[in-house]
C-alpha positions in Angstrom: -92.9 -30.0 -23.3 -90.8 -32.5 -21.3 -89.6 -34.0 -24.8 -88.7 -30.7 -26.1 -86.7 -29.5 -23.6 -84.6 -32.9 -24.0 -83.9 -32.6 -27.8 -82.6 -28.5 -27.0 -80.6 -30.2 -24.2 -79.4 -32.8 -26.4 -78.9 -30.1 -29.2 -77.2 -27.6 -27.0 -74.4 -30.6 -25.9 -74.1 -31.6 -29.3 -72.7 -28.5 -30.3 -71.0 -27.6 -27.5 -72.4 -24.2 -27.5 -70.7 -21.3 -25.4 -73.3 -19.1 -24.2 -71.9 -15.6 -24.8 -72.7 -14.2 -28.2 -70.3 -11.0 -29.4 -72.7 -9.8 -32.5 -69.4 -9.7 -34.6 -66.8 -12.4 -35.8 -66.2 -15.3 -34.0 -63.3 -14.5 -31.2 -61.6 -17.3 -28.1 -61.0 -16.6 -25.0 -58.5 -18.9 -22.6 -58.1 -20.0 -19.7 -55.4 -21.9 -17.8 -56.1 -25.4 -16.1 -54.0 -27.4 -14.2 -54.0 -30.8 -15.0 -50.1 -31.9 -13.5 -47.5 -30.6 -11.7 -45.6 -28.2 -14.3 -48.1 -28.9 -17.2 -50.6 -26.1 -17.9 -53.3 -26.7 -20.7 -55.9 -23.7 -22.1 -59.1 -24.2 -22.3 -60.7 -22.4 -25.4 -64.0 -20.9 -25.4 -65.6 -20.1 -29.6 -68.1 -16.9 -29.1 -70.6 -17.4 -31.4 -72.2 -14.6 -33.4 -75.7 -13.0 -33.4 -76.9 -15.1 -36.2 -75.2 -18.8 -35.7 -76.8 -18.2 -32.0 -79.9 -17.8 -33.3 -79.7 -20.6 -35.4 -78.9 -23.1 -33.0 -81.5 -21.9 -30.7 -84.2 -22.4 -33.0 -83.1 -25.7 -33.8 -83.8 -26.4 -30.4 -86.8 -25.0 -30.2 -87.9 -26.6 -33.8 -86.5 -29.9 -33.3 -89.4 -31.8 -31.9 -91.6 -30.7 -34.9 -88.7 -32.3 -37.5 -89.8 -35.6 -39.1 -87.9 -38.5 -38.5 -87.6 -41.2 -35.7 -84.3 -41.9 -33.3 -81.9 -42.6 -36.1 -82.6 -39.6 -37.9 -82.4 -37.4 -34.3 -79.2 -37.8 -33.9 -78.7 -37.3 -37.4 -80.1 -33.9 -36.8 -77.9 -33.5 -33.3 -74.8 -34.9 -35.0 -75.2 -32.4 -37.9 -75.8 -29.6 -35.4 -73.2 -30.2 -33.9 -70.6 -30.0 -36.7 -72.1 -26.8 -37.4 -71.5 -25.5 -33.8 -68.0 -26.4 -34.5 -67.6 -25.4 -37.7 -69.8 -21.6 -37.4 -70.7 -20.0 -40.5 -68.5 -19.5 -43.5 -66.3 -16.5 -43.3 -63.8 -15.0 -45.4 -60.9 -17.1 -44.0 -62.1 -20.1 -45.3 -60.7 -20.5 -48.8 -63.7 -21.8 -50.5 -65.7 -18.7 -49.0 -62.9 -15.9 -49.5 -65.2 -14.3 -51.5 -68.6 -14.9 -49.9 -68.3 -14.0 -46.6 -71.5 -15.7 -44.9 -70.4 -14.9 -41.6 -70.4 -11.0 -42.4 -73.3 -11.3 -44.8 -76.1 -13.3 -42.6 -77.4 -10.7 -39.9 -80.0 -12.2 -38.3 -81.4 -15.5 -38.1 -84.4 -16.1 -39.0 -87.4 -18.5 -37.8 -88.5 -21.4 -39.5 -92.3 -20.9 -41.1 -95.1 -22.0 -39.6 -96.1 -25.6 -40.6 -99.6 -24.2 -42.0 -99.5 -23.8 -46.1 -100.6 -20.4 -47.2 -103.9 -20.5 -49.6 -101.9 -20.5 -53.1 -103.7 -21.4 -56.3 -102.5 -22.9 -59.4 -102.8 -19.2 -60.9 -100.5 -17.7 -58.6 -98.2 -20.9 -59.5 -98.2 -19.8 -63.0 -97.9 -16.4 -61.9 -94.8 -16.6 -59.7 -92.9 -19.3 -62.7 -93.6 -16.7 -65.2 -92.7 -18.2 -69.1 -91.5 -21.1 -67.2 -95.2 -22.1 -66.7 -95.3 -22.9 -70.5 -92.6 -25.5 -70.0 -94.6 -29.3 -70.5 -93.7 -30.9 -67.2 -95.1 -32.8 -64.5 -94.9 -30.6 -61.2 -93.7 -30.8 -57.7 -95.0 -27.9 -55.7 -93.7 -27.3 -52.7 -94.8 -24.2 -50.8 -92.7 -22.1 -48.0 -90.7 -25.7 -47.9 -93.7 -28.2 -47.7 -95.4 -30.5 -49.8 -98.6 -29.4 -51.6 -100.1 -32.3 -53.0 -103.1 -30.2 -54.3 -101.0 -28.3 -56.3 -98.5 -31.2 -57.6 -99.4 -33.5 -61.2 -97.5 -36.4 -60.4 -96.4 -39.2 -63.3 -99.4 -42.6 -63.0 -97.2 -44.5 -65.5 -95.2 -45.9 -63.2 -91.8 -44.9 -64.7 -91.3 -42.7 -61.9 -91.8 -42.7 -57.9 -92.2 -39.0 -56.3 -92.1 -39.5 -52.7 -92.7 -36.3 -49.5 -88.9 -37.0 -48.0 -91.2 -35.6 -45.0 -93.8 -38.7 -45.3 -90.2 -41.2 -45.7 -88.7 -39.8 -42.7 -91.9 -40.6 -40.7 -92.6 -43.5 -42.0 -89.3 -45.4 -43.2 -87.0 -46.8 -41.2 -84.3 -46.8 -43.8 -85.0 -43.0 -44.6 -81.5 -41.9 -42.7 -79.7 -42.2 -45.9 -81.5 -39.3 -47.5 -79.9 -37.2 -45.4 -76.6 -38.4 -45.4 -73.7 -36.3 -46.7 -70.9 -38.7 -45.9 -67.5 -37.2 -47.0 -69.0 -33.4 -46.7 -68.3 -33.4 -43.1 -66.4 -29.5 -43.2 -69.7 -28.2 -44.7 -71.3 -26.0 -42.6 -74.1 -24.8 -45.2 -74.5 -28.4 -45.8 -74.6 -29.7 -41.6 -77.3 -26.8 -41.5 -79.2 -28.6 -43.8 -79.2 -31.5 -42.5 -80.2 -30.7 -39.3 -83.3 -28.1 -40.5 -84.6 -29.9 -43.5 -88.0 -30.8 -42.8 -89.7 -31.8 -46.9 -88.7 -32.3 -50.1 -89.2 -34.4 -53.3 -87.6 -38.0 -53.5 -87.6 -39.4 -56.9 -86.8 -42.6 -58.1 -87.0 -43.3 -62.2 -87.1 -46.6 -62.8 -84.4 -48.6 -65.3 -84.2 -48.1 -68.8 -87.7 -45.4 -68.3 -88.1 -42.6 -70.8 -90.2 -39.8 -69.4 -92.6 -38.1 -71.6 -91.6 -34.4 -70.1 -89.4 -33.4 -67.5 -90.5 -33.6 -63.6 -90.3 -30.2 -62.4 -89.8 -29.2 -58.7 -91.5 -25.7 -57.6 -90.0 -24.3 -54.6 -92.7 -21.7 -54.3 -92.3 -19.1 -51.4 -95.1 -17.5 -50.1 -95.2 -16.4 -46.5 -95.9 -12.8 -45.6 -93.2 -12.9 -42.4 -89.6 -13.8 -43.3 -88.0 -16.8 -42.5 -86.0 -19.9 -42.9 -86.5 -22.8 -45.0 -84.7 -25.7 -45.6 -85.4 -29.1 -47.7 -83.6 -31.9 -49.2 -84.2 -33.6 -52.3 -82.8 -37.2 -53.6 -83.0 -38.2 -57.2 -81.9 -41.4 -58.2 -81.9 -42.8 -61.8 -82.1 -46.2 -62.7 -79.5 -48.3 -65.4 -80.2 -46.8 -68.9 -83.1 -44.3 -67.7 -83.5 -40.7 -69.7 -85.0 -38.3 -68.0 -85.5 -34.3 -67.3 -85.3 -32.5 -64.0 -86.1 -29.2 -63.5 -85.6 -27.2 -60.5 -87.6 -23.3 -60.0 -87.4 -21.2 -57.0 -89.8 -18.8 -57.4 -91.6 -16.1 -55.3 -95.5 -14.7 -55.0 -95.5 -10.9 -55.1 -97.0 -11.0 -51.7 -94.2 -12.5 -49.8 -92.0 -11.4 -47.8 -89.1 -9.4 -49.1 -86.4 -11.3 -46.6 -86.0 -15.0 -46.7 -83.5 -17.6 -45.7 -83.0 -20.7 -47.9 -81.2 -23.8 -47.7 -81.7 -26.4 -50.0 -79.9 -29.1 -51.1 -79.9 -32.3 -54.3 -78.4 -35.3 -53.7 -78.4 -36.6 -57.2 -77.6 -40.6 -58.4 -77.2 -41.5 -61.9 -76.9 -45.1 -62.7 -74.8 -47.3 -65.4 -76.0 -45.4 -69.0 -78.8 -43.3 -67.6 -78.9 -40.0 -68.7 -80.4 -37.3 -67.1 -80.8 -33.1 -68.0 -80.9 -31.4 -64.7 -81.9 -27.6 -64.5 -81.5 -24.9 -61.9 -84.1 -21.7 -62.2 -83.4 -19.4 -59.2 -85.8 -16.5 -59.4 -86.5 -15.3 -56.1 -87.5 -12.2 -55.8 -86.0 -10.1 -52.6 -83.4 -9.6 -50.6 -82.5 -13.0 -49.2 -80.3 -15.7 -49.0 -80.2 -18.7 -51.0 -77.5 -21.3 -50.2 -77.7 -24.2 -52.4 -76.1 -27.6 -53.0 -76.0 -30.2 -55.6 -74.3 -33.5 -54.7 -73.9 -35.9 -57.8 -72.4 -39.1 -58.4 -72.2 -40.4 -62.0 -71.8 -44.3 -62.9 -70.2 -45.7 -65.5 -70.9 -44.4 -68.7 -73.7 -42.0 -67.7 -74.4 -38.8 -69.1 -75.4 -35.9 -66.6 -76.3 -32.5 -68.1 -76.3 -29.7 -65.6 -77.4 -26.0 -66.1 -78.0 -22.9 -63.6 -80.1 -19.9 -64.3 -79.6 -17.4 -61.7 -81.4 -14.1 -61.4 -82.8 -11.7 -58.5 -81.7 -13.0 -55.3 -79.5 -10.5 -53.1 -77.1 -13.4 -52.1 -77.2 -16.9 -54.2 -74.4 -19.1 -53.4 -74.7 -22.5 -55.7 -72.1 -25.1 -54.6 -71.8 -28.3 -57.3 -70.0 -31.1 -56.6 -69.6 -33.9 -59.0 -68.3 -37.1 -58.2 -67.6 -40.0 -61.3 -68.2 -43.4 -60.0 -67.1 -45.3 -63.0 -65.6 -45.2 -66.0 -66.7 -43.8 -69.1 -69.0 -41.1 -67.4 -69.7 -37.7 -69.4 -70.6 -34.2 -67.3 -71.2 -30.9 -69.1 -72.5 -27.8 -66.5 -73.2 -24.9 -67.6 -75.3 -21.7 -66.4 -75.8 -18.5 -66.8 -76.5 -15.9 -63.9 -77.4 -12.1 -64.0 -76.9 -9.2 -61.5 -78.0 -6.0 -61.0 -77.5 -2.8 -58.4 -76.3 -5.2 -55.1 -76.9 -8.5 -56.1 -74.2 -11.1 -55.1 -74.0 -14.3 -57.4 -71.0 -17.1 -56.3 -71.0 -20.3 -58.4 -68.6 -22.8 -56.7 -67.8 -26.3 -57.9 -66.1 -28.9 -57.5 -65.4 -31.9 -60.2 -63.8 -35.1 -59.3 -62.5 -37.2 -61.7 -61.7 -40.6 -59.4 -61.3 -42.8 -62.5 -60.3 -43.1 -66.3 -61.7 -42.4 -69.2 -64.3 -39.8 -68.5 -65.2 -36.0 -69.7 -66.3 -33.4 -68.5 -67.1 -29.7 -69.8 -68.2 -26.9 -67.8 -69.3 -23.2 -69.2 -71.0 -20.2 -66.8 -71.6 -16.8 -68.5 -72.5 -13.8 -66.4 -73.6 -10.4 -66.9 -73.1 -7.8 -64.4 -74.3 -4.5 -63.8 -74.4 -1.5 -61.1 -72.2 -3.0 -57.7 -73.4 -6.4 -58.5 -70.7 -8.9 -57.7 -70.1 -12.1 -59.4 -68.1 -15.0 -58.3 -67.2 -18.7 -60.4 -65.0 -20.9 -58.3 -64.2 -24.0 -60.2 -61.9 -26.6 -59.0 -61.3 -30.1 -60.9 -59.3 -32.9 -59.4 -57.9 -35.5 -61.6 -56.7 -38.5 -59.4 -54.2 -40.6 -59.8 -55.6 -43.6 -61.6 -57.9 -41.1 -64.1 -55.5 -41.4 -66.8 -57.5 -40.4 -70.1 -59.6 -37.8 -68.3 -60.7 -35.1 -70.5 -61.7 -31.9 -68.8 -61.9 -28.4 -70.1 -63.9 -25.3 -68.1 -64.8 -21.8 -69.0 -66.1 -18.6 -67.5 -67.3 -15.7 -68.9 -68.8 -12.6 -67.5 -69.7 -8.9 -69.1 -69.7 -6.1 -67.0 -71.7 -3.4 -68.0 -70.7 -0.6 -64.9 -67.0 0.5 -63.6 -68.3 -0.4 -60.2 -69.4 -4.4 -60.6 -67.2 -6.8 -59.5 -66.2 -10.4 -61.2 -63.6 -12.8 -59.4 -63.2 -15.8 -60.7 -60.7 -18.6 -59.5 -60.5 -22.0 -61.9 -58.1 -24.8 -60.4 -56.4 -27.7 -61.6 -55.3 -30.3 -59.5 -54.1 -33.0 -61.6 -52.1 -36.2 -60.5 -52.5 -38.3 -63.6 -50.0 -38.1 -66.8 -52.5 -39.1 -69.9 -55.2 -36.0 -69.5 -56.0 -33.4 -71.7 -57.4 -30.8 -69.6 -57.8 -26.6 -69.8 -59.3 -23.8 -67.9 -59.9 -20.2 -68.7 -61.9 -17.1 -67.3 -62.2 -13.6 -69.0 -64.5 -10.6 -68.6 -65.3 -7.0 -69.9 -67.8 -4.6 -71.2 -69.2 -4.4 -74.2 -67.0 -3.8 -77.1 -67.5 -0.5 -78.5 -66.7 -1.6 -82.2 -69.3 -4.2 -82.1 -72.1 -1.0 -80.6 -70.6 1.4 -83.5 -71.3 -0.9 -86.4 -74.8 -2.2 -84.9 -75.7 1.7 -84.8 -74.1 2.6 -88.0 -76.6 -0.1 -89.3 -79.6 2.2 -87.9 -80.0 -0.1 -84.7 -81.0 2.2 -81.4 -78.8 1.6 -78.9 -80.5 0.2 -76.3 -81.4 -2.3 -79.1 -77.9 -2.8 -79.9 -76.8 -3.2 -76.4 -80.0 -6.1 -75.9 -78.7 -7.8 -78.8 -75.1 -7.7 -78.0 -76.0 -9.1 -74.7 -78.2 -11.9 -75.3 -76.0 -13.2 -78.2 -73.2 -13.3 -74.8 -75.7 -15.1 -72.9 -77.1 -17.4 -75.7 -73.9 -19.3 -76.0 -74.6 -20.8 -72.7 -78.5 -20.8 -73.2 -77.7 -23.2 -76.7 -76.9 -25.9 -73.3 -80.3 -26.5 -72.7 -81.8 -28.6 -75.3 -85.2 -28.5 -74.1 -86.8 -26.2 -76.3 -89.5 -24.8 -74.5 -86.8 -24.5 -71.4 -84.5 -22.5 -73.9 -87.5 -20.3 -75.0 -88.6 -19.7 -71.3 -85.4 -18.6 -70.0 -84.5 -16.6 -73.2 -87.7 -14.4 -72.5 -86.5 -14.2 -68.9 -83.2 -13.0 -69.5 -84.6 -10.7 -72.4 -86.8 -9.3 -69.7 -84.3 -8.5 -67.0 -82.3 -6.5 -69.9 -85.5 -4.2 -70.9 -85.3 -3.9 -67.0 -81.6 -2.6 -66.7 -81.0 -1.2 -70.1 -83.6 2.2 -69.0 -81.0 2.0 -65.6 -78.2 3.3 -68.3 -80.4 6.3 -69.1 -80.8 4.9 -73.0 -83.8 6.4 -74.8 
């Protein structure tokens, strides 16, 4: 208990927290002090609101139960503190101007208890729906905690899948899983640091081939809302291949509120190449706040896609960093929303040196008061002359009162680039519905097929085949969902 009460004291002067909570947006209040004759300073005071007081509480409280020894304490406290600084994300902040976390975060809500539900692989296969038929070996982690049980792990010894939980215990070295050097104005990210308590560490050994992609299951399965957060690392070793697969998923038993912060720190070595896929398919009306950090050496090849689809609030931040020359980066997603659903895609590409490419394509399709957000920034430095970089976003809104804003950036400081950006959206065109139904096509029919030919551009990204047909069938089934919604026979 003693030890407890130290780590929420330590907490609690890491991040300077004032003690008065206003429920609303942050506000100051001054005061004068005196410090020499004729010199008056003013001491300012940051009221927190109800939720980031709630979340710095329960760190406190939860903080003796986190893995990891002294090091990786004051990780946590260092972290925790930034985010006392920092508060949540609000509207003022111009990477959030459209996601308004402050606002949009109510309540905050406990971590889960550190028992695992009962979950069977049925109900895995259940909750990943076609995505169950996808060959891979699978990492199960359930309400944020390993499930060995439930994982088939790679014996050939081309890959190392590691509990960062187990690491943090057990290696001294483990701090640098959690580091996010250089993401220090983050407050989604300091969060994460400080709560993240499990998740997969994966190391592919050089010039490996895997038979079938790894796939991480982020299966959430507590009856009582709360707040999860994990951390996964993947490096790849010089002239690996591999497939990564990521799947948030929920049992039909859980929970309709969540909280989730996760985050992948991804490293991609000298000619490895490496697919990486996104599935969010949570079910409810939570919040999922996610980050993927990746940093591409010379002449690799990352391939990144996110599928989006269900949540009430998904924010995916990517940010992509090229380490040497020659790398190539093509991201890509799609995301549907229906009735409140709010979907922000926000990235960030950094071209630090010559010679590499990178392509990026999000499609969306919007329906009811969904909103939709794509955020892409690309920063071509001075010394990435013969940077090629072209980005794209696309969105189809099927109601007058959905919402798309989209803001694509340029920021380039070299002279020998060829790079472009564009962003459009609108509803279906009305010529293309005539002639399908002049060709005796029903109209709901028409409408599917005019909207999955939208989406399949994007969907032709994934190569894996059995990925492509999984989500295909998932985005075919959310359209037989909304299309009755438009009151089509």
């Amino acid at each position: 208990m003693q030890r407890d009460a130290t780590i929420a004291d330590e907490m609690q002067a890491a991040a300077g927290m004032a003690q008065a909570v206003d429920g609303g947006a942050h506000a100051t209040t001054t005061s004068p002090t005196q410090h020499a004759p004729g010199r008056r300073e003013m001491n300012v005071a940051v009221l927190k609101t109800k939720t980031e007081q709630g979340l710095s509480e329960a760190f406190g409280a939860a903080a003796a139960e986190l893995p990891g020894g002294a090091e990786i304490r004051k990780l946590r406290l260092d972290a925790m503190g930034r985010f006392g600084s920092l508060g949540l994300p609000h509207r003022r902040i111009e990477a959030w101007k459209y996601t308004d976390l402050r606002g949009l975060m109510k309540d905050a809500l406990p971590p889960p208890a550190r028992r695992i539900p009962h979950v069977t692989h049925t109900d895995i296969d259940a909750a990943l729906g076609p995505l169950a038929a996808v060959p891979a070996h699978r990492v199960v982690f359930v309400d944020g905690q390993y499930a060995p049980d439930l994982s088939a792990l790679v014996a050939d010894g081309a890959v190392s899948v590691a509990s960062l939980a187990t690491l943090l215990k057990s290696d001294t070295s483990a701090a640098e899983l959690l580091d996010t050097s250089g993401r220090d104005d983050d407050a989604v990210l300091a969060l994460n640091t400080a709560y993240a308590a499990d998740g997969a560490v994966i190391d592919i050994t050089p010039e490996a081939r895997l038979d079938r992609p790894l796939l991480i299951v982020s299966l959430r399965a507590a009856e009582a809302p709360g707040f999860v957060a994990t951390r996964n690392v993947v490096r790849v070793g010089e002239g690996a291949e591999a497939s990564l697969i990521e799947a948030f998923v929920t049992l039909p038993t859980a929970a309709n509120d969540f909280q989730l912060n996760t985050a992948t720190k991804v490293i991609v070595g000298k000619g490895a190449k490496l697919a990486h896929f996104k599935c969010t398919l949570e079910a409810g009306g939570g919040v999922h706040l996610a980050n993927w950090l990746v940093e591409l050496g010379p002449d690799a090849d990352y391939r990144g896609f996110h599928f989006t689809s269900g949540t009430a609030l998904a924010r995916n931040q990517i940010g992509v960093s090229f380490a040497g020359t020659g790398g190539n980066l093509d991201l890509s997603g799609a995301f549907l929303g229906r009735g409140g659903e709010h979907i922000d895609t926000t990235l960030l590409v950094d071209h630090a040196v010559p010679g590499c490419t990178s392509r990026e394509l999000f499609k969306g399709v919007l329906d009811g008061h969904a909103r939709g957000i794509f955020q892409g920034k690309v920063i071509v430095r001075p010394d990435a002359q013969k940077t090629d970089g072209k980005q794209m976003a696309q969105v189809l809104m099927l109601s007058p009162d959905c919402e798309f804003d989209s803001k694509p950036e340029l920021e380039i400081y070299a002279d020998d680039v060829v790079c472009g950006h564009g962003s459009t959206s609108a509803d279906l065109d009305e010529d293309l519905l005539f002639y399908c139904r002049a060709r005796g096509i029903p109209e709901q029919q028409a409408r599917a097929l005019l909207i999955e030919s939208f989406i399949g551009e994007a969907l032709e990204k994934v190569e894996c085949e059995d990925l492509r047909a999984a989500l295909t069938e998932l985005a075919r089934a959310w359209l037989h969902e909304t299309a009755p919604a438009k009151g089509v026979a």
